[in-house]
C-alpha positions as CSV (number, residue, x, y, z in Angstrom):
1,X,4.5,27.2,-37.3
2,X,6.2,23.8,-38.3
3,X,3.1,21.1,-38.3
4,X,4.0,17.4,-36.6
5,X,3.7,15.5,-39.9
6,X,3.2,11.4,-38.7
7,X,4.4,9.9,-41.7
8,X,3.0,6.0,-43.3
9,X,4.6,3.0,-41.6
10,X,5.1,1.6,-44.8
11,X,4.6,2.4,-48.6
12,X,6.6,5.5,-50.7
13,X,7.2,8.3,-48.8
14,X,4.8,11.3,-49.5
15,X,5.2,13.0,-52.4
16,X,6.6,16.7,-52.3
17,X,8.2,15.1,-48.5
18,X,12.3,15.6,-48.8
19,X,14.5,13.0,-47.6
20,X,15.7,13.4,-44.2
21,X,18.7,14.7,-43.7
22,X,21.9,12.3,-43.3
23,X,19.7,9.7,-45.1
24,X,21.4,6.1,-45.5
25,X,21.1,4.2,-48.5
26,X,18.9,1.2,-48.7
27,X,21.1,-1.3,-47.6
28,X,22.2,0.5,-44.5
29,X,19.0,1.2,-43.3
30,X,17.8,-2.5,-43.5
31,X,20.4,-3.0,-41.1
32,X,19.5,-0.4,-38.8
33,X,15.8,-1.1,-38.8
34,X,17.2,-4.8,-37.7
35,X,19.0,-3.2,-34.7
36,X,16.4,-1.1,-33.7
37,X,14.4,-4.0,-34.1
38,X,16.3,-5.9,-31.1
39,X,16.7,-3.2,-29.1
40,X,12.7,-2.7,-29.4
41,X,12.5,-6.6,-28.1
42,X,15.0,-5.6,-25.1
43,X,11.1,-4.6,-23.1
44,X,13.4,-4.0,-19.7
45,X,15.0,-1.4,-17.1
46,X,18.5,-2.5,-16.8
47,X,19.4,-3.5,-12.9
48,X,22.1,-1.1,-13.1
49,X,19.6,1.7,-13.0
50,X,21.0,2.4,-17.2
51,X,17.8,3.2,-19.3
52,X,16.4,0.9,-21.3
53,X,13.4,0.6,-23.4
54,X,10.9,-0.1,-20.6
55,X,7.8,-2.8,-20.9
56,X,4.0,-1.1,-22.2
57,X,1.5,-2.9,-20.3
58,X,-1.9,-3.0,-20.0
59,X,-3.5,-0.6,-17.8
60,X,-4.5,-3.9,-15.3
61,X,-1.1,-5.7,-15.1
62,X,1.1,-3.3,-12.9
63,X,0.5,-2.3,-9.3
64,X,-2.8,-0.4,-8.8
65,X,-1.7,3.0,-6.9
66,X,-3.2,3.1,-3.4
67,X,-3.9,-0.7,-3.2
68,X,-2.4,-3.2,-0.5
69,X,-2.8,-6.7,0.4
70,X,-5.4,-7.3,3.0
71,X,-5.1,-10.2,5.8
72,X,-7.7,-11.0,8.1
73,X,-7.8,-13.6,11.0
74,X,-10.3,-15.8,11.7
75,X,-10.5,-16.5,15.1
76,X,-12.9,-20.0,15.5
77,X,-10.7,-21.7,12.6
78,X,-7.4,-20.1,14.0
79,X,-6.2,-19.2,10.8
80,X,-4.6,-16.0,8.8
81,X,-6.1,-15.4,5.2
82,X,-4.7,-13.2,2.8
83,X,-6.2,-11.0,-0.2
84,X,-4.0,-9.9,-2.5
85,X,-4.1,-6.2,-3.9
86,X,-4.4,-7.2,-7.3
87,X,-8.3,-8.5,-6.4
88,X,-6.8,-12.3,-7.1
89,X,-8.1,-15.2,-5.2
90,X,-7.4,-15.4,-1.4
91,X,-5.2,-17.7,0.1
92,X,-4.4,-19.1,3.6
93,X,-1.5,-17.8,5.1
94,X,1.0,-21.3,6.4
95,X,1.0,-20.9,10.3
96,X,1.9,-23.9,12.5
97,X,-0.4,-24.4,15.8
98,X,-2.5,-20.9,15.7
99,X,-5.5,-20.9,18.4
100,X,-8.1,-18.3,18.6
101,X,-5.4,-16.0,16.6
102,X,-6.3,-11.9,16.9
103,X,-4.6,-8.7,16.2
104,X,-2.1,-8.5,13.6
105,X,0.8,-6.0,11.9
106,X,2.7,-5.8,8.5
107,X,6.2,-4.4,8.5
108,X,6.7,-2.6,5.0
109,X,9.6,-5.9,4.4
110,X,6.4,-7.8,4.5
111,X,7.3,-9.7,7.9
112,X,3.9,-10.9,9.4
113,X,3.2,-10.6,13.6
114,X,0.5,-12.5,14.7
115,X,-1.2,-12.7,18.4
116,X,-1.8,-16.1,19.3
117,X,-4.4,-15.6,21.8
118,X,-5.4,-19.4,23.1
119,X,-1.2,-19.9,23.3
120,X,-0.2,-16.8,25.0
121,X,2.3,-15.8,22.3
122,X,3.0,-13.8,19.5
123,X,4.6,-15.5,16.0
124,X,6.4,-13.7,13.5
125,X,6.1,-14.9,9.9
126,X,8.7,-13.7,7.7
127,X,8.5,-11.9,4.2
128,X,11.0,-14.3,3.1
129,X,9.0,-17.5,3.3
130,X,11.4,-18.6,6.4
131,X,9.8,-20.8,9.4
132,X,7.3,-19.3,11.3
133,X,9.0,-18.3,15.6
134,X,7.8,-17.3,18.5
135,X,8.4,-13.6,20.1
136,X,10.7,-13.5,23.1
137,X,7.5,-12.3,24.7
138,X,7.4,-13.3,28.5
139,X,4.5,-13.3,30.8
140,X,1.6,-13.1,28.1
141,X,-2.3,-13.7,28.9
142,X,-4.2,-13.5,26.1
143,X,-2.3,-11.2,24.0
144,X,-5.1,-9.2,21.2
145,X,-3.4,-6.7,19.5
146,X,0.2,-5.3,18.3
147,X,1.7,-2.3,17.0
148,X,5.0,-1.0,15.2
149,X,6.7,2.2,16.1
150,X,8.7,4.4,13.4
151,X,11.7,2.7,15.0
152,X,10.2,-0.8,14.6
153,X,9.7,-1.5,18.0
154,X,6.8,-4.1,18.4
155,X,4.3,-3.2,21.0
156,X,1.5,-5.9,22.3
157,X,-1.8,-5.5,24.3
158,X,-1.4,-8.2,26.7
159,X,-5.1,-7.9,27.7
160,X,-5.6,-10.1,30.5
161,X,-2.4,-8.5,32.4
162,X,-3.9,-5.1,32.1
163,X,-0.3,-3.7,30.0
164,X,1.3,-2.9,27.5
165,X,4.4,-3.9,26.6
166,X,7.2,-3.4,23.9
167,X,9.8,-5.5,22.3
168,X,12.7,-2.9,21.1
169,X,13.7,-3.2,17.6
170,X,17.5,-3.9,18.7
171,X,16.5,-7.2,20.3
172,X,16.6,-5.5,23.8
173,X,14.8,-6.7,26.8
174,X,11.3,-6.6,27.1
175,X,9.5,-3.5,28.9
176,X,6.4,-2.4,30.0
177,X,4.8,0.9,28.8
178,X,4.1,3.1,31.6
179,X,0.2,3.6,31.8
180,X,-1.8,3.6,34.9
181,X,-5.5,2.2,35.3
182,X,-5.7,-0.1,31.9
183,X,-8.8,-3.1,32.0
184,X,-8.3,-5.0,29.0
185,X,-7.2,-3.0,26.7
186,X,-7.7,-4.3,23.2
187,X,-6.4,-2.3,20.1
188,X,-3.4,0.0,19.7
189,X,-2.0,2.3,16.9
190,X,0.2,5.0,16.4
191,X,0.0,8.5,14.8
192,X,2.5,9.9,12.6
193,X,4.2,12.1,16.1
194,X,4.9,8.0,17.3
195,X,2.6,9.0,20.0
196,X,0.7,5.2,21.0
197,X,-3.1,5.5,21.4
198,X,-4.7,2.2,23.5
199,X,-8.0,1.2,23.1
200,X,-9.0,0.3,27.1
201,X,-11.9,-1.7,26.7
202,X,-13.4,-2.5,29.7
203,X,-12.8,1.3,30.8
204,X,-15.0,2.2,27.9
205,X,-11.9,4.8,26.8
206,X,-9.2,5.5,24.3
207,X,-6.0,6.5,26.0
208,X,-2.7,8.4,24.6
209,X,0.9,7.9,26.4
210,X,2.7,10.2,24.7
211,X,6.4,9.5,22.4
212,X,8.0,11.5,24.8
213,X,7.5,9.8,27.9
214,X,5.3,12.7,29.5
215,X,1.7,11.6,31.0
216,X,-1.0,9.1,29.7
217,X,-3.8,11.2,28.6
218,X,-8.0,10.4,28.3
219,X,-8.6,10.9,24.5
220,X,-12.3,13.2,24.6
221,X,-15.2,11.1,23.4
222,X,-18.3,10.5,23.7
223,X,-20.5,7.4,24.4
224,X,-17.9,4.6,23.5
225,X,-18.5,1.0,24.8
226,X,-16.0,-1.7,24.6
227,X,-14.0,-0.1,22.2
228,X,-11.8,-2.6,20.4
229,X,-9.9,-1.5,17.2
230,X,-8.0,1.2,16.4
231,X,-6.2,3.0,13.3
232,X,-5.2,6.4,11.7
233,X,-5.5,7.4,8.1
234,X,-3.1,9.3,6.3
235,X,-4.5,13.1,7.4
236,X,-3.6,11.9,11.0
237,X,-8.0,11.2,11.6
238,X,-8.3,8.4,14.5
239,X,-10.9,5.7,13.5
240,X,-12.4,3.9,16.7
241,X,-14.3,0.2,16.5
242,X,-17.1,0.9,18.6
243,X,-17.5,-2.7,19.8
244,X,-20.5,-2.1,22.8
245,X,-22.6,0.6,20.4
246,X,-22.1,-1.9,17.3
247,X,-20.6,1.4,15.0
248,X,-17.6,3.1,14.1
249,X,-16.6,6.1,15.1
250,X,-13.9,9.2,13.6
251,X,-11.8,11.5,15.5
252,X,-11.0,14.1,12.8
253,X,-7.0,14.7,13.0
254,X,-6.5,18.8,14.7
255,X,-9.9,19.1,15.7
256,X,-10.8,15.9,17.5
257,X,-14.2,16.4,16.3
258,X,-16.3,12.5,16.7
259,X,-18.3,11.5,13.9
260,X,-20.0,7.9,13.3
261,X,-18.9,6.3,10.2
262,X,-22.1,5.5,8.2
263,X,-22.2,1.9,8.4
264,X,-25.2,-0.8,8.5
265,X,-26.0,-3.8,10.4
266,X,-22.4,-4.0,12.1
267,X,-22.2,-6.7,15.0
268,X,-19.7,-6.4,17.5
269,X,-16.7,-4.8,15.1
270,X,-13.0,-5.6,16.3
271,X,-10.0,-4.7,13.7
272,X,-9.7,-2.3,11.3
273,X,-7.3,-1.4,9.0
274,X,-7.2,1.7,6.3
275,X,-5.6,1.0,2.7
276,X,-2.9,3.2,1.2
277,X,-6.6,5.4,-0.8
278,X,-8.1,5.7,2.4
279,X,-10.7,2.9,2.0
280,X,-11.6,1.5,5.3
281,X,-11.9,-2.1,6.2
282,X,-13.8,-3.6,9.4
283,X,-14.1,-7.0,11.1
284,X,-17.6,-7.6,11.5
285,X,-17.2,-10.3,14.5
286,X,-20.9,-10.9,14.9
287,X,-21.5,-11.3,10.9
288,X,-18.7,-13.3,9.9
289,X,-17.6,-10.6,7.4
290,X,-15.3,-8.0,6.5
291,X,-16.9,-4.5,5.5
292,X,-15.1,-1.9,3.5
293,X,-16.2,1.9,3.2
294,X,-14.8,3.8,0.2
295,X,-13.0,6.9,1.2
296,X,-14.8,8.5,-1.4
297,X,-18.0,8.2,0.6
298,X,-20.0,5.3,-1.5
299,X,-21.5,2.6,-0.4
300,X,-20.5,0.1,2.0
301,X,-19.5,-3.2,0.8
302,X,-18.8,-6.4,1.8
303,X,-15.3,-8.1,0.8
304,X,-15.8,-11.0,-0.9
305,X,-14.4,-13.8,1.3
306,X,-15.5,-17.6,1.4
307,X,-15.2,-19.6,4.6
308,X,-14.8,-17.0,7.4
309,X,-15.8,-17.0,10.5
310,X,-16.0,-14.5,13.3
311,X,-12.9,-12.3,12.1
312,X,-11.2,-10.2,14.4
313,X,-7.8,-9.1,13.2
314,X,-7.0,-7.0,10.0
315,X,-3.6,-6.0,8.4
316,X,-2.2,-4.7,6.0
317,X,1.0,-3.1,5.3
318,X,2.1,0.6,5.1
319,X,2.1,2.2,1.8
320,X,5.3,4.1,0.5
321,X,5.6,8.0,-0.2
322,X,4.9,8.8,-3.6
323,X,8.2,9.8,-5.7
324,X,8.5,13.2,-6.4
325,X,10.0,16.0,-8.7
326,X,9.1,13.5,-11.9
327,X,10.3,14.8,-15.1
328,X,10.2,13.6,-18.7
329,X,12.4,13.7,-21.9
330,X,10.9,13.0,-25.1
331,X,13.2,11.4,-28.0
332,X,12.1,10.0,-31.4
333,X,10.6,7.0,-30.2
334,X,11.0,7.0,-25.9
335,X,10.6,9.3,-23.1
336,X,12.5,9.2,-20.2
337,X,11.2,9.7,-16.9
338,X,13.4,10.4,-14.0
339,X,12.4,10.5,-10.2
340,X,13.6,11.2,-6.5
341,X,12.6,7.6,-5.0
342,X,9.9,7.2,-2.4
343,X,11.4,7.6,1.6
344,X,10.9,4.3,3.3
345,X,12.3,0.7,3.2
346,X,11.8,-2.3,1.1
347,X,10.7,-0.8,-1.9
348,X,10.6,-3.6,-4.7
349,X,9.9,-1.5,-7.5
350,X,8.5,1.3,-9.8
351,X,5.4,2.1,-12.4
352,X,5.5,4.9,-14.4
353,X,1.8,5.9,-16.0
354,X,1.3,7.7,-18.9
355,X,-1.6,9.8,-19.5
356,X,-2.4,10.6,-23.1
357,X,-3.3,14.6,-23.1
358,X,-3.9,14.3,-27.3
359,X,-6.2,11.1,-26.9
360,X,-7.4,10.3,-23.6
361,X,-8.1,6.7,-24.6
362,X,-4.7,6.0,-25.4
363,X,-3.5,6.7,-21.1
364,X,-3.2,4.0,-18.8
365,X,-0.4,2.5,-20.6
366,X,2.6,1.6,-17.8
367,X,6.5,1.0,-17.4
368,X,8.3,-0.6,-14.5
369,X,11.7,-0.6,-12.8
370,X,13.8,-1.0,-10.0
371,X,14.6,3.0,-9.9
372,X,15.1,6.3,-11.7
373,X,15.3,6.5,-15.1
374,X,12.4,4.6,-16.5
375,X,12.3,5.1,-20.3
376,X,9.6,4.5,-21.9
377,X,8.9,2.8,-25.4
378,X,6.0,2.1,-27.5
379,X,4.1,5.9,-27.5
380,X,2.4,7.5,-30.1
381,X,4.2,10.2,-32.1
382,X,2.8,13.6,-32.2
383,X,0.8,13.2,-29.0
384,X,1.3,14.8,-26.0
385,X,1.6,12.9,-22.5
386,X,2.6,13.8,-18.4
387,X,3.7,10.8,-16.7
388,X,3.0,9.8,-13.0
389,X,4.7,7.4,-10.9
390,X,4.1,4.9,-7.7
391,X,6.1,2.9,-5.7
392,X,5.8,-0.6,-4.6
393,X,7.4,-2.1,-1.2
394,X,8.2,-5.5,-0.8
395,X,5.0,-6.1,1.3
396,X,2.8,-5.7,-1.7
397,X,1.5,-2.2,-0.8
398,X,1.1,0.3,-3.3
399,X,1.4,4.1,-2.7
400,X,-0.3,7.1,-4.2
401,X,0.4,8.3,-7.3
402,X,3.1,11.3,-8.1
403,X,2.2,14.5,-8.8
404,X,2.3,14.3,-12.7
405,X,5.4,15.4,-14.9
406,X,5.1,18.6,-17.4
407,X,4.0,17.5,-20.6
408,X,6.0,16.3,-23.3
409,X,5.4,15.5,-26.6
410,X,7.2,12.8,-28.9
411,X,9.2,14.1,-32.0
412,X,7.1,12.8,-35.2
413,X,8.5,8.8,-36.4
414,X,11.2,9.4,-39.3
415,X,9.6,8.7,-42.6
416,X,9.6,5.1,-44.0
417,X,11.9,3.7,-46.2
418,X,14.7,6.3,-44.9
C-alpha cells in the first residue's frame, strides 16, 4: 500500500526520496513557484462561473447556515429595527411618517412591507435602497398583518373592516378574499399547499380558506383567546400567539395535535416569526421584548435589543433550499466542488464548508461564490475532507446546509526544491 508521504516546505529533500518525475531544473522551477505564487494571491471565483482558487476564511466570516436577519416593529415609537444575521449591532430601518406600525413580510429580494396602522396603509421598502411608497391599497382601517403567496401576491388583514384582501402580484386590481363571519382578524400565514390560515381574533379562532377556492374551514383548537400571530415552520407545524391565555401554542403539521410552547412570563404575545434552524422568535407586547426558543428545545432567551417598546411585528425573510448532489475533486493543491443551485429567487451567493475527517480541528474553513464550481485552495495535504454547502438570497437569509460530499483526500504537496 503506497503511504501519503507530506514532504518539508523547505530544506533538502529527504534522503533515499527520488526526484519527481518530469522534474525542472532550478531555474525553471523558481519561475513556476512565482506563477503559482500569483495564482495563489488570485483568492476569488471568477463571475463567469470558471474555477478559481476560492477565498479560506475563518469559520465566523461567511454566512452562518440557518440564520436570517430579524426585523421587529415597534409600535409606540413607530419605527422598524433590524438585526442582522451575523449577531452585528441593530439598526433602524429609514421609513418616512410610520404611526403605530404592525405586521410585517420579507420577499426573498429583500423588499420590506410594512402595515402602517395609525395611516391606514401599507409601505413597501425596497431591497434596493429606493424611496419608500405606498400600496395601491384602498379602503384600509387599521391594517395589522400581511402575507405573501408562492405567486407573490400580497395579502393584508384589514382588521377593522372584518377582510382580507389581496394585492395580485401582476399589479391587478385589488380583491377581497372570500371568508364569511371574520371580527378582527389579526395574523395570517401560509403553508407550503398556499393554503391562507387567518387568525380571527375577536372570534377566538384560526380559520383556513383553502388555495383552491373551496370553503373556509374552523382550524380544531382548543382554549384560544385573542389569537394574534401566526407562522409555519419548515415540517408544515402551525405556531399560534395566544394573545388572551398569554402563551404559544403548536399545531403539529399531519396530525394537528396542540401543544403549548414552553415559554415564561409572556404578556400579551403578537408576531412571530421562525428562522431558516427552526428557532422561534416572539413579540412580547406586554414586556417590551422579543423572546426566542431554540428549536433544539433549550432555554428561552431574550434578544438582545435596546430601546424597544411594546413590539408587535416580526419578519424575517424566507431561507433558500439547500444545493444538492455536491461533489468534490481533489487535485494537488485544490478541490473542486460542484453543485445543483438552490430553487428559489435572489440568491446572492454560495459557501462551501469543509469538514476535516483527518483532524477535526482543522473544519470550519469556508469558500464563497456566485455558483457551481467553487474550488477550493489552502487545504492540508494527506487529509481527508467532505464539503457541504448553503446558499444565500439577497434578503440576507441563510439556508440549511447540503447534505455533505463523499470524501476526498488531497494528493500529498510535490517535494521542495523540485
Amino acid at each position: 500500500m503506497s503511504r501519503c508521504t507530506v514532504f518539508p516546505s523547505s530544506g533538502p529533500r529527504p534522503a533515499g526520496a527520488p526526484p519527481p518525475a518530469g522534474a525542472e531544473h532550478p531555474s525553471g522551477r523558481r519561475r513556476a513557484t512565482a506563477v503559482a505564487g500569483l495564482a495563489l494571491l488570485s483568492a476569488a471565483v471568477l463571475a463567469s462561473g470558471t474555477p478559481a482558487l476560492a477565498a479560506v476564511r475563518p469559520a465566523a466570516a461567511p454566512p452562518t447556515a440557518g440564520t436570517a436577519p430579524l426585523y421587529v416593529s415597534d409600535y409606540t415609537d413607530g419605527t422598524v429595527l433590524r438585526l442582522p444575521a451575523d449577531g452585528g449591532p441593530q439598526t433602524t430601518v429609514p421609513t418616512s411618517g410610520l404611526t403605530r406600525p404592525t405586521g410585517m413580510t420579507l420577499d426573498a429580494a429583500g423588499n420590506l412591507y410594512i402595515c402602517d396602522t395609525g395611516n391606514n396603509q401599507v409601505v413597501k421598502l425596497p431591497a434596493d435602497g429606493g424611496p419608500q411608497t405606498t400600496l395601491p391599497a384602498t379602503g384600509l382601517s387599521r391594517p395589522v398583518a400581511t402575507a405573501l403567496d408562492s405567486a407573490g401576491g400580497l395579502f393584508i388583514a384589514d382588521s377593522f373592516n372584518d377582510r382580507v384582501v389581496e394585492l395580485p402580484a401582476d399589479g391587478g386590481p385589488q380583491t377581497t378574499v372570500p371568508t364569511t363571519g371574520l371580527l378582527h382578524p389579526e395574523g395570517l400565514a401560509f403553508d407550503a399547499a398556499d393554503n391562507l390560515f387567518v387568525a380571527d381574533f375577536i372570534n377566538d379562532r384560526v380559520v383556513e380558506v383553502p388555495a383552491g377556492g373551496g370553503p373556509q374551514r374552523t382550524v380544531p383548537t382548543s382554549g384560544l383567546s385573542q389569537p394574534a400571530g401566526l407562522a409555519f415552520d419548515t415540517a408544515g407545524a402551525l405556531y399560534i400567539s395566544d394573545n388572551g391565555n398569554n402563551r404559544v401554542v403548536k399545531l403539529s403539521a399531519g396530525s394537528g395535535a396542540q401543544s403549548t410552547v414552553p415559554t415564561s412570563g409572556l404578556n400579551g404575545p403578537q408576531g412571530l416569526a421562525l428562522d431558516p434552524a427552526g428557532d422561534l422568535f416572539v413579540a412580547d407586547f406586554g414586556n417590551d421584548r422579543v423572546v426566542e426558543f431554540p428549536a433544539g428545545g433549550g432555554p428561552q432567551r431574550t434578544v438582545p435589543i435596546s430601546g424597544l417598546s411594546t413590539p408587535v411585528g416580526l419578519a424575517m425573510p424566507p431561507a433558500p433550499a439547500p444545493p444538492t448532489a455536491v461533489t468534490a475533486v481533489a487535485r494537488r493543491g485544490e478541490v473542486t466542488v460542484t453543485f445543483t443551485a438552490s430553487t428559489g429567487a435572489s440568491i446572492s451567493g454560495y459557501t462551501v464548508t469543509a469538514i476535516d475527517l483527518t483532524d477535526p480541528a482543522g473544519s470550519g474553513r469556508t469558500a464563497q461564490g456566485a455558483g457551481s464550481p467553487i474550488t477550493f485552495g489552502g487545504l492540508t495535504p494527506c487529509h481527508s475532507y467532505r464539503f457541504t454547502v448553503t446558499a444565500t438570497n439577497a434578503a440576507g437569509a441563510t439556508g440549511p446546509a447540503s447534505a455533505p460530499s463523499a470524501a476526498v483526500t488531497l494528493p500529498k504537496a510535490p517535494p521542495s526544491g523540485w
